[in-house]
C-alpha positions, 0 to 999 in steps of 0.5 A, spaced: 527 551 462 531 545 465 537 550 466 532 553 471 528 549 474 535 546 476 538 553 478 532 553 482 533 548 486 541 549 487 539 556 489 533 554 494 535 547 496 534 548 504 526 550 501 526 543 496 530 538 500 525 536 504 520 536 498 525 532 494 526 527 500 518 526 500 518 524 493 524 519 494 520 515 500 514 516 496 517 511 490 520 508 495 513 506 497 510 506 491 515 501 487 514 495 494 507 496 495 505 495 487 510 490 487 508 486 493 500 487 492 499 486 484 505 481 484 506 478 491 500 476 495 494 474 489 495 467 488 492 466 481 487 461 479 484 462 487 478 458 485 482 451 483 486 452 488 480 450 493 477 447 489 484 441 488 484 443 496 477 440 497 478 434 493 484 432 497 481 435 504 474 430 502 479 424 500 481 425 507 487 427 505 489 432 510 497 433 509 497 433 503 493 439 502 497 442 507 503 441 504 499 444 497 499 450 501 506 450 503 508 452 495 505 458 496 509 461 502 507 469 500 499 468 498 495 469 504 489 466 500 494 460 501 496 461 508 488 461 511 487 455 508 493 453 511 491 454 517 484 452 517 486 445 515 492 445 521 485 447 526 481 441 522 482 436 529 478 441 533 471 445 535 469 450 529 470 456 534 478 454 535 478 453 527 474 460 526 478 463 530 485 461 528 482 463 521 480 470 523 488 470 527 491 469 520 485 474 517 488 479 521 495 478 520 495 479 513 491 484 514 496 487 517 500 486 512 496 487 506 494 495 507 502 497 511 505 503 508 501 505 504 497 510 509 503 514 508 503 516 500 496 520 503 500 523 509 506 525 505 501 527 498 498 532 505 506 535 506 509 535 500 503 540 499 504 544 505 512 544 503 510 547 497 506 551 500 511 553 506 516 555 499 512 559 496 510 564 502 518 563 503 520 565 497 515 571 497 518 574 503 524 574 501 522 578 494 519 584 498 525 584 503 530 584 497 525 590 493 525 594 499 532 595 498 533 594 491 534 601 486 527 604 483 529 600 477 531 593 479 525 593 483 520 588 477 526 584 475 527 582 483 519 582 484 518 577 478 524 573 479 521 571 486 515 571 484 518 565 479 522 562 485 515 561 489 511 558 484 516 553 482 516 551 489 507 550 489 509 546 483 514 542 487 510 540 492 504 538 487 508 535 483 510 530 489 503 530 491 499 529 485 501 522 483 502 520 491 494 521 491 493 517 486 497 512 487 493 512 494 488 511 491 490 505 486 493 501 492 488 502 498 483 499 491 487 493 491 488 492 499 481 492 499 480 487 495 485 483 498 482 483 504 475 482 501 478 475 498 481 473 505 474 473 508 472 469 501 477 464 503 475 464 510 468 461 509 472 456 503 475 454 508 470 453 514 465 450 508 471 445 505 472 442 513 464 442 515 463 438 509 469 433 511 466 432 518 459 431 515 463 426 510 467 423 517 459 422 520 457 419 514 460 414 515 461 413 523 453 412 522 453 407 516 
């Protein structure tokens, strides 16, 4: 079956190659998006990182939790409350918009590339698709030339080759959608934490200007 399947793809390289291209780029994409989504950007025990950012923010200890956030260069949950803490001198629309700004940009980040997996799920199938119709036509060319007797042989032989390219494309399109799936999950989620942290960050500072006029009026 393997001695076939690779005689397949020898004798119909110029339908396969772009299918194979297609599957190559989307494991390409596959391996960094999982990598930099489940590895990368989330930042482990999240809830005791603000909470050590509050104490030190409370403490009026600003720099300090500042360069906490430093330590953490590729977390995005990190970098917003970094840029929170860079934005604590000034009016609270400035701080909300300096926070929304890095939302975004991370944002950006967090959910890059992995559109492609559906698009290339989507072309992969047509490639098959466009295989198949490919190798049927060339199976009715070669029967209507073919002797009476050759004719089954040479029919079930193209009707093989055009199946085997249907199987191709879905072969490629199958796990890119599922792996669509799982990614675009993750993003989500990513970004739902983003907005959490945002209003960890607006509340951590409000409750440091409460703490400053607590004081000035005593």
């Amino acid at each position: 079956m393997s001695n076939k399947f690779i005689d397949f793809i020898l004798g119909n390289i110029g339908h396969i190659a772009p299918i194979l291209i297609a599957a190559v780029v989307a494991l390409a994409i596959i391996g960094e998006r999982f990598k930099v989504l489940f590895q990368t950007y989330p930042l482990a025990g999240r809830h005791k990182f603000y909470e050590r950012i509050r104490e030190l923010v409370l403490a009026d200890k600003i720099q300090d939790a500042i360069a906490l956030c430093d330590q953490y260069p590729t977390k995005p949950a990190a970098q917003v409350a970094k840029e929170g803490l860079l934005r604590a001198h000034l009016p609270e629309e400035m701080i909300n918009d300096g926070l929304n700004l890095v939302v975004g940009e991370w944002s950006e980040s967090i959910t890059k590339r992995t559109g492609f997996l559906s698009m290339i799920a989507n072309v992969a199938t047509l490639l098959g698709l466009f295989g198949t119709i490919a190798g049927l036509i060339q199976s009715f060319e070669a029967v209507g030339f073919a002797d009476p007797q050759q004719k089954s042989a040479i029919l079930a032989a193209g009707i093989s080759t055009a199946m085997n390219a249907t199987m191709m494309g879905l072969g490629v399109a199958i796990p890119a959608m599922v792996a669509f799936s799982f990614l675009m999950n993750k993003s989500n989620r990513l970004i739902g934490e983003l907005d959490q942290c945002v209003l960890a960050t607006l509340d951590i500072i409000r409750q440091r200007s409460y703490g400053v006029d607590t004081k000035r009026a005593a």
